[in-house]
LUMBA-971869 format. One record per residue (C-alpha): x, y, z. Coordinates in pm, whole numbers. Last residue first. Layout:
N
{{X,Y,Z}}
...
This chain:
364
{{-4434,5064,5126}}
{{-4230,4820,5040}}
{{-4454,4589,4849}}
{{-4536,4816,4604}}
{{-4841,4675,4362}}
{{-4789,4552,4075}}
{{-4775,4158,4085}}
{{-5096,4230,4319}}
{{-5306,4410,4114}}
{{-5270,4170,3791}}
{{-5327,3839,4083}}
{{-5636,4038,4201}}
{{-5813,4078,3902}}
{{-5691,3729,3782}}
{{-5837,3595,4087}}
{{-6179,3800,4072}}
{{-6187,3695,3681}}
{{-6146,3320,3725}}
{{-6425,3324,4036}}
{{-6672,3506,3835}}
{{-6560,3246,3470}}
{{-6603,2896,3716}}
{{-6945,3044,3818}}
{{-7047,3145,3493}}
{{-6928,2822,3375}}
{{-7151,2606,3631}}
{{-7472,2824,3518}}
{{-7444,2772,3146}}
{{-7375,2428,3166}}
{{-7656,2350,3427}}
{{-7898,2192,3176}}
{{-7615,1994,3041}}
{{-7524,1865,3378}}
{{-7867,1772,3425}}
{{-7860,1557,3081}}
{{-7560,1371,3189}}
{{-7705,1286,3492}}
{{-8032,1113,3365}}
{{-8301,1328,3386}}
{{-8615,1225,3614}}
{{-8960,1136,3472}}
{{-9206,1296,3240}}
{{-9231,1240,2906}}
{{-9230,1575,2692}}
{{-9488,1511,2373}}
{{-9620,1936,2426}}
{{-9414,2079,2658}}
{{-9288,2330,2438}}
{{-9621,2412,2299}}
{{-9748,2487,2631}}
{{-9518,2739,2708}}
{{-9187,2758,2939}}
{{-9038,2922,3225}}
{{-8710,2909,3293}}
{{-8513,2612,3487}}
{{-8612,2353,3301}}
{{-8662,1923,3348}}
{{-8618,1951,3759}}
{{-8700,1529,3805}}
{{-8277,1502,3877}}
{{-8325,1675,4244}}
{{-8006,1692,4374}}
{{-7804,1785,4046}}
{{-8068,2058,3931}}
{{-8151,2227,4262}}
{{-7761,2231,4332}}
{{-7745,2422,3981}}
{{-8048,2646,4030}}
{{-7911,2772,4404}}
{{-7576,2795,4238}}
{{-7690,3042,4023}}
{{-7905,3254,4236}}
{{-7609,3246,4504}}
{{-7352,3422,4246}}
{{-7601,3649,4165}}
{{-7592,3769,3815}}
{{-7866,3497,3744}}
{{-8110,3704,3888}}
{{-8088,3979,3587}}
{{-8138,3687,3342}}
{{-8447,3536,3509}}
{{-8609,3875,3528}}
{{-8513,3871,3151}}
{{-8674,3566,3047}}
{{-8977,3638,3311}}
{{-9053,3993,3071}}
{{-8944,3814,2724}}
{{-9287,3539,2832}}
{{-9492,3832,2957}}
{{-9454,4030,2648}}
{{-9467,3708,2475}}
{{-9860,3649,2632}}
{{-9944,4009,2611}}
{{-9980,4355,2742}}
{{-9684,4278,2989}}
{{-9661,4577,3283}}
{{-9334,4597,3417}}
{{-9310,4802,3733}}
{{-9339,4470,3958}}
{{-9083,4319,3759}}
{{-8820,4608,3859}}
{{-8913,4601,4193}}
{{-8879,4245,4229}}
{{-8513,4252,4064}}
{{-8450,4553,4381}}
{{-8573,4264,4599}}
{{-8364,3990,4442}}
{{-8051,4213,4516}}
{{-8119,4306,4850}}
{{-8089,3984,5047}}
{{-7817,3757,4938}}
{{-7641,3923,4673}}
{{-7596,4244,4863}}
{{-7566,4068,5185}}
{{-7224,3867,5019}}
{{-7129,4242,4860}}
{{-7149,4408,5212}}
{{-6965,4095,5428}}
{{-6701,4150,5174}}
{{-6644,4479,5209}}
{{-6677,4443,5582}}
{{-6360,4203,5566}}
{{-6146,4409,5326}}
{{-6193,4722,5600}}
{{-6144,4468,5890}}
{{-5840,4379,5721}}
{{-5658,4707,5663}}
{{-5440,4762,5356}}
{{-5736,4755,5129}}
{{-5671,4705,4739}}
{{-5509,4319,4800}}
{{-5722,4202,5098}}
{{-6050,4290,4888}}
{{-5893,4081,4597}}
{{-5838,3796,4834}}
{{-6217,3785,4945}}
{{-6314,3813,4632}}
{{-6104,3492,4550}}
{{-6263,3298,4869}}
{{-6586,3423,4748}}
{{-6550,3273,4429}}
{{-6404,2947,4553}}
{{-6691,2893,4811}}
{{-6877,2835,4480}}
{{-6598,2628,4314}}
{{-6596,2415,4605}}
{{-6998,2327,4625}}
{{-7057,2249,4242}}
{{-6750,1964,4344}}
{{-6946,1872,4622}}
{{-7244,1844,4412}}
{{-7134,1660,4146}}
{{-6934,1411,4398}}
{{-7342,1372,4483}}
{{-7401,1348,4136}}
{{-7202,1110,4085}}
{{-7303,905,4410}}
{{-7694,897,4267}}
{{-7588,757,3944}}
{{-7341,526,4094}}
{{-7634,376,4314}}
{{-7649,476,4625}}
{{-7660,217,4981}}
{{-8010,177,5161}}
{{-7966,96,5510}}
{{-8167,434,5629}}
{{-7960,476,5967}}
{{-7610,315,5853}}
{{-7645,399,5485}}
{{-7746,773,5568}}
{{-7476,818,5819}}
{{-7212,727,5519}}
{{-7378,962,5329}}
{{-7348,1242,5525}}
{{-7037,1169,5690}}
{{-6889,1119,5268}}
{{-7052,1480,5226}}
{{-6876,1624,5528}}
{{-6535,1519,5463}}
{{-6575,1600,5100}}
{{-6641,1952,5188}}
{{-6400,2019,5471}}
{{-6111,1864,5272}}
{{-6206,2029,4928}}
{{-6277,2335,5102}}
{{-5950,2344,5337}}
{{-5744,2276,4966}}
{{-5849,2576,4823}}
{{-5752,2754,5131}}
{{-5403,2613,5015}}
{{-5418,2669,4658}}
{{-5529,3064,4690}}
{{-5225,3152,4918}}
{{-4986,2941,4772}}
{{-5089,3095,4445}}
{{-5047,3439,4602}}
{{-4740,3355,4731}}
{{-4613,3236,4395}}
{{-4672,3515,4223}}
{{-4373,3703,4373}}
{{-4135,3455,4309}}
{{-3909,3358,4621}}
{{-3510,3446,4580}}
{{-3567,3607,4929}}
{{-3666,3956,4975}}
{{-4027,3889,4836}}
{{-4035,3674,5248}}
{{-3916,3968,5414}}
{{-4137,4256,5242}}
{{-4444,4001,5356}}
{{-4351,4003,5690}}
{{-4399,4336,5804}}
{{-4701,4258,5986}}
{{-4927,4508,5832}}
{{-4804,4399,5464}}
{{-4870,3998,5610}}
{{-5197,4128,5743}}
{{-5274,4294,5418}}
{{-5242,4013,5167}}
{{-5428,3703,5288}}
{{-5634,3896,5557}}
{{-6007,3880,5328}}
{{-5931,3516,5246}}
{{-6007,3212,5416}}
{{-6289,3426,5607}}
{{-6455,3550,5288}}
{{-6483,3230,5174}}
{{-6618,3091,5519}}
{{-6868,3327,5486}}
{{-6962,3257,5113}}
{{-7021,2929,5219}}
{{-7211,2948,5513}}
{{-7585,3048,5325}}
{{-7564,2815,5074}}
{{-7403,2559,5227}}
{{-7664,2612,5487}}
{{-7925,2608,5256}}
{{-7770,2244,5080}}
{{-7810,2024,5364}}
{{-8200,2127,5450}}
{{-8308,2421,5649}}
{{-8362,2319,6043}}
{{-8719,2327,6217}}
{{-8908,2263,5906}}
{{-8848,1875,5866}}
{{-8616,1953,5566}}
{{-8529,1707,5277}}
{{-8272,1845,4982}}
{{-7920,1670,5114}}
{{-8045,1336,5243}}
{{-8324,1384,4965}}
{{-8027,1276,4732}}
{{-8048,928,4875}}
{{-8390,846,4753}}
{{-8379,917,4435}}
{{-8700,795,4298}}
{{-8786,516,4464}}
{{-8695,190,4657}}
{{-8756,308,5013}}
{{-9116,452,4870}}
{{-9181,136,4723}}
{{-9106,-82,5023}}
{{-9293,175,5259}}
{{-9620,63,5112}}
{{-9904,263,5263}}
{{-9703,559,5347}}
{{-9700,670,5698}}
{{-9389,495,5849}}
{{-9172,579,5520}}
{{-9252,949,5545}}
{{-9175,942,5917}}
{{-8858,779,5845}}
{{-8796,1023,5511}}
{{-8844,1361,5764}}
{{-8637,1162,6090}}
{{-8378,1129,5812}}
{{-8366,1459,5644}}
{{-8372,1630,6058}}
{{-8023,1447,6162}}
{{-7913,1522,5829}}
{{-7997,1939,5918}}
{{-7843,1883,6244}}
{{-7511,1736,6118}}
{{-7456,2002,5824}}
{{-7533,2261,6097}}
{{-7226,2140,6354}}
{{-7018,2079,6069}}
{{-7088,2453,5911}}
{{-7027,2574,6288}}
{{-6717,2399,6376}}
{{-6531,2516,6022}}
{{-6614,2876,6089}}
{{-6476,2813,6471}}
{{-6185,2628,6318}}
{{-6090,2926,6062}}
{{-6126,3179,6295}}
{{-5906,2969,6559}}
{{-5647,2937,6295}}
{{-5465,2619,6361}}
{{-5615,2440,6014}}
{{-5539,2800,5840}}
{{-5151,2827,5965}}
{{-5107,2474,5845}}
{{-5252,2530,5524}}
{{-5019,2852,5459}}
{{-4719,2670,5601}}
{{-4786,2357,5354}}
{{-4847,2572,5035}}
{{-4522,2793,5079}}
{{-4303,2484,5142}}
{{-4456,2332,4782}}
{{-4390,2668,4641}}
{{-4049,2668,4777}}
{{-4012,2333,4604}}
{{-4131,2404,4292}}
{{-3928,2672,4284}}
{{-3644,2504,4334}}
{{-3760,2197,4074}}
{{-3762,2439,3818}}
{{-3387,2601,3921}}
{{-3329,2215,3891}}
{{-3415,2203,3562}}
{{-3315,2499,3440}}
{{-2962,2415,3537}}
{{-2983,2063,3370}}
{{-3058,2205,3054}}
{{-2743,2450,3087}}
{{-2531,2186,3162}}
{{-2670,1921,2909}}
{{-2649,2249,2683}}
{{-2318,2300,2761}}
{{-2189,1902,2707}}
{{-2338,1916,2400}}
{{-2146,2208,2250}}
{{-1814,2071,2407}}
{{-1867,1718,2221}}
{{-1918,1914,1900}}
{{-1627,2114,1969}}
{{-1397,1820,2013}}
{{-1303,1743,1644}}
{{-1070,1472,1611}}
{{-690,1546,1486}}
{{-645,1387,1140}}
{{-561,1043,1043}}
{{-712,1028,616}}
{{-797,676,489}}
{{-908,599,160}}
{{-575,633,-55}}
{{-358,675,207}}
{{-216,988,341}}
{{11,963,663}}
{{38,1401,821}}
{{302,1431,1057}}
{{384,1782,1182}}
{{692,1897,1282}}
{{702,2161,1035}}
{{800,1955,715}}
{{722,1596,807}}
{{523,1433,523}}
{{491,1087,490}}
{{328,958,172}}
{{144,609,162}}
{{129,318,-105}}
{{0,0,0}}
């Protein structure tokens, strides 16, 4: 085999016909290593924040499960929940004991869901008090998140670490988040499993859906005011001042609001059959911009699966309907509208306050 060896200037270079020795190319291998490094780098800056979020989370639950506040608020919607079960059974025993065949009534229509609709009169049923105790525990998880820690001092401490700034607002949010989805699943799997022990009738899947339904229905609700709540603590620096504006817009909705939507249907006179139809359409309408009107249709809805509408409706449109109860996938459809309106309220009110809050000057 014929090969040249050159050796002018030290170097020595062996040419062969198909082979060529040359000095191997390391910048390739240097390339790769850097972007292993700097791959690696973001990942574990990731998994840093991750973690201090994680830390954040835990010390914000912890100081809302030791909260005396929070535990009296959490005492009280037990202590009602229990009472108005206590009354939903005695109401379906007595109903059982005075029907002619108690078999059929046992075996009908739902049975289990009346656990959370029944009411003997003396307490309201399951789903008034969450209802009516919701928004107030919302309000309590929430109206001091940002301007106690300002008041304190500690909030221009913990930014001053390598902590981001919308993570403690997250935190915040995801951990009383978390005391709703305890408390509220807690107390619906009591109910129920009281209700097999003293009734002895298990659910079916269709009724335990829509129970999880509800509970689920129930969390984004308190959600809303929980996120008002938070946006009241960001614009106020004091929290009895974020605390009695959100006691005012909770009464608004509660009381006042459906009687200044009465006032307005008493003063419309209908001079016919579609006036009067458009006239309930948009009385309807205006109600639905409470928060409670619209959860009060969609619990109505999921508990009680024989509620075919929820506006009013003529004869022709009822003409051929069968009557019986809606399977669950149907009731969900029927409370599409009203479940996203929720979910959209509590969306905006946490984006309103997470915009005011990345802006707003700590320090001072």
């Amino acid at each position: 085999m014929k090969s040249i060896i050159d050796t002018s200037k030290g170097v020595i270079k062996v040419k062969l016909p198909n082979l060529e020795l040359t000095k191997p190319n390391f910048s390739k291998w240097i390339n790769a290593l850097k972007i292993e490094k700097r791959d690696t780098t973001e990942l574990d800056d990731k998994q840093k924040q991750r973690r201090i979020f994680n830390a954040i989370v835990r010390k914000e639950f912890t100081d809302y499960i030791t909260s005396w506040r929070i535990i009296i608020l959490l005492a009280i919607i037990a202590l009602t929940c229990i009472g108005s079960l206590y009354t939903a059974v005695t109401t379906i025993s007595d109903a059982a004991k005075s029907s002619e065949n108690a078999v059929e009534f046992t075996t009908s229509s739902y049975l289990f869901l009346r656990l959370f609709t029944l009411s003997d009169g003396t307490l309201p049923p399951f789903i008034t008090f969450v209802s009516f105790l919701g928004p107030l525990l919302g309000i309590g998880l929430g109206f001091d998140a940002i301007n106690s820690e300002r008041n304190r001092g500690t909030l221009n401490r913990l930014l001053a670490q390598p902590i981001p700034r919308d993570s403690v607002i997250n935190a915040k949010f995801l951990a009383a988040v978390l005391i709703n989805v305890v408390l509220f699943f807690t107390l619906g799997f009591l109910v129920m499993g009281f209700g097999i022990l003293i009734i002895g009738i298990p659910p079916t899947f269709e009724e335990f859906a829509r129970i999880i339904c509800f509970l689920l229905l129930c969390i984004v609700y308190v959600a809303f005011w929980l996120n008002l709540g938070i946006l009241f603590s960001v614009l106020f620096k004091q929290p009895a001042t974020s605390a009695l504006a959100g006691i005012a817009v909770w009464i608004f909705f509660s009381m006042f609001f459906s009687i200044i939507i009465n006032l307005i249907a008493s003063a419309m006179t209908p001079q016919s059959v579609d006036d009067l139809l458009s006239n309930q359409n948009l009385i309807l309408n205006l109600m639905r911009l409470s928060p409670s009107y619209l959860f009060s249709e969609s619990t109505t809805t999921l508990l009680s699966p024989s509620v075919r509408a929820l506006g009013p409706l003529t004869m022709q449109q009822t003409a051929g309907a069968v009557a019986g109860p809606l399977p669950l996938s149907q009731s969900l459809l029927l409370i599409w509208p009203q479940l996203t309106g929720l979910i959209a309220a509590t969306t905006v009110c946490f984006g309103i306050s997470y915009y005011n809050f990345m802006r707003q000057e700590i320090r001072n």
